[in-house]
C-alpha positions, 0 to 999 in steps of 0.5 A, a space after each residue: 500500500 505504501 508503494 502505491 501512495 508512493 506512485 499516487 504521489 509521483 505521478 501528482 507531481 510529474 502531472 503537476 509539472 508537466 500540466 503547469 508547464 504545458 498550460 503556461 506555454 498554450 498561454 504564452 504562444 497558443 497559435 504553435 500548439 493549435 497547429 501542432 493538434 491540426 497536425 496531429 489530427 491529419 496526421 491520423 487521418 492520413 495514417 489510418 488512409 495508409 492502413 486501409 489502402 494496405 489492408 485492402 491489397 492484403 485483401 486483394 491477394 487474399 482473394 477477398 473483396 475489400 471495401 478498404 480502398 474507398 475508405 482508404 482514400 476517403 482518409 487520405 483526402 481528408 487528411 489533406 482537407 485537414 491541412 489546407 482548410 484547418 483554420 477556415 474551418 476553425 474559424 467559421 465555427 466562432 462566426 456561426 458562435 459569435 452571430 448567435 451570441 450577438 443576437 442573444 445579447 440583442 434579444 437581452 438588452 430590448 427585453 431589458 430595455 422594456 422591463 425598464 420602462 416598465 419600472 423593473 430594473 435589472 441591472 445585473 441583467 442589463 450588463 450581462 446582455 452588454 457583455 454578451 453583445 460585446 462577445 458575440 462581436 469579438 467572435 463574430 469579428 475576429 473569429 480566428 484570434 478567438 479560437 486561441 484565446 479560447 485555446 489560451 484559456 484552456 492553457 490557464 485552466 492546465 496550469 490551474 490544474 498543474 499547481 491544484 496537483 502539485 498542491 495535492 502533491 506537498 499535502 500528501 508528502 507530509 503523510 
């Protein structure tokens, strides 16, 4: 049992480390590491291409008939779709997120705006519906910059992470 604390503890602290340093360079630089997970993912689109194709001719000198081939080349295609259109594709989903949230906030601020001349006032409401209109904008307008810091954001929420286990780690040393 004691091993196994001893392992528990070990792993906190290279997790903490490693979480804690991954997350601040997301932070610092988030363009470099979106790249590397668009390359990461073609990369295995491509691989798994390469594996049907090879699977099919198995198949072919096996006498069998394979429908690996289209699947193959469908792979391979999106593989390379992947690389040339990552960022457009990226992009466009904070657009479509920007334009629904800008509406949203929009739609907040009328109601708002005729709750307050009713003689209801809700000022909590009142800023979450400005807030939201800004958000909307920001994404709708520069839709790729807000894909990284929606990436930089989850780099702080690593290092969150990183120092919470490190934390876990100094606590659980002293038992």
């Amino acid at each position: 049992m004691d091993n196994f604390f001893k392992t528990f503890r070990e792993n906190l602290l290279l997790s903490g480390i490693g979480y804690s340093i991954l997350g601040v360079l997301i932070l610092i630089k988030p363009e470099p590491f979106f790249n590397i997970i668009v390359y990461i993912f073609a990369a295995f689109f491509g691989v798994m291409g390469i594996i049907n194709l090879i699977n099919n001719q198995r198949a072919k000198k096996g006498g069998y008939s394979s429908s690996q081939l289209t699947t193959g080349i469908l792979l391979l295609v999106a593989a390379l779709l992947i690389l040339i259109f990552a960022k457009g594709i990226v992009s466009i989903i904070p657009f479509f997120l920007g334009l629904f949230i800008l509406i949203s906030g929009i739609t907040q601020l009328m109601q708002e705006l005729q709750l307050k001349k009713d003689g209801v006032a809700r000022t909590g409401w009142f800023i979450f519906s400005i807030l939201m209109i800004i958000a909307g904008a920001l994404l709708l307008f520069n839709p790729f910059r807000s894909v990284l810091l929606v990436f930089q954001i989850f780099g702080g929420l690593l290092v969150v992470l990183g120092v919470s286990r490190l934390i876990d780690f100094f606590r659980l040393r002293n038992l």
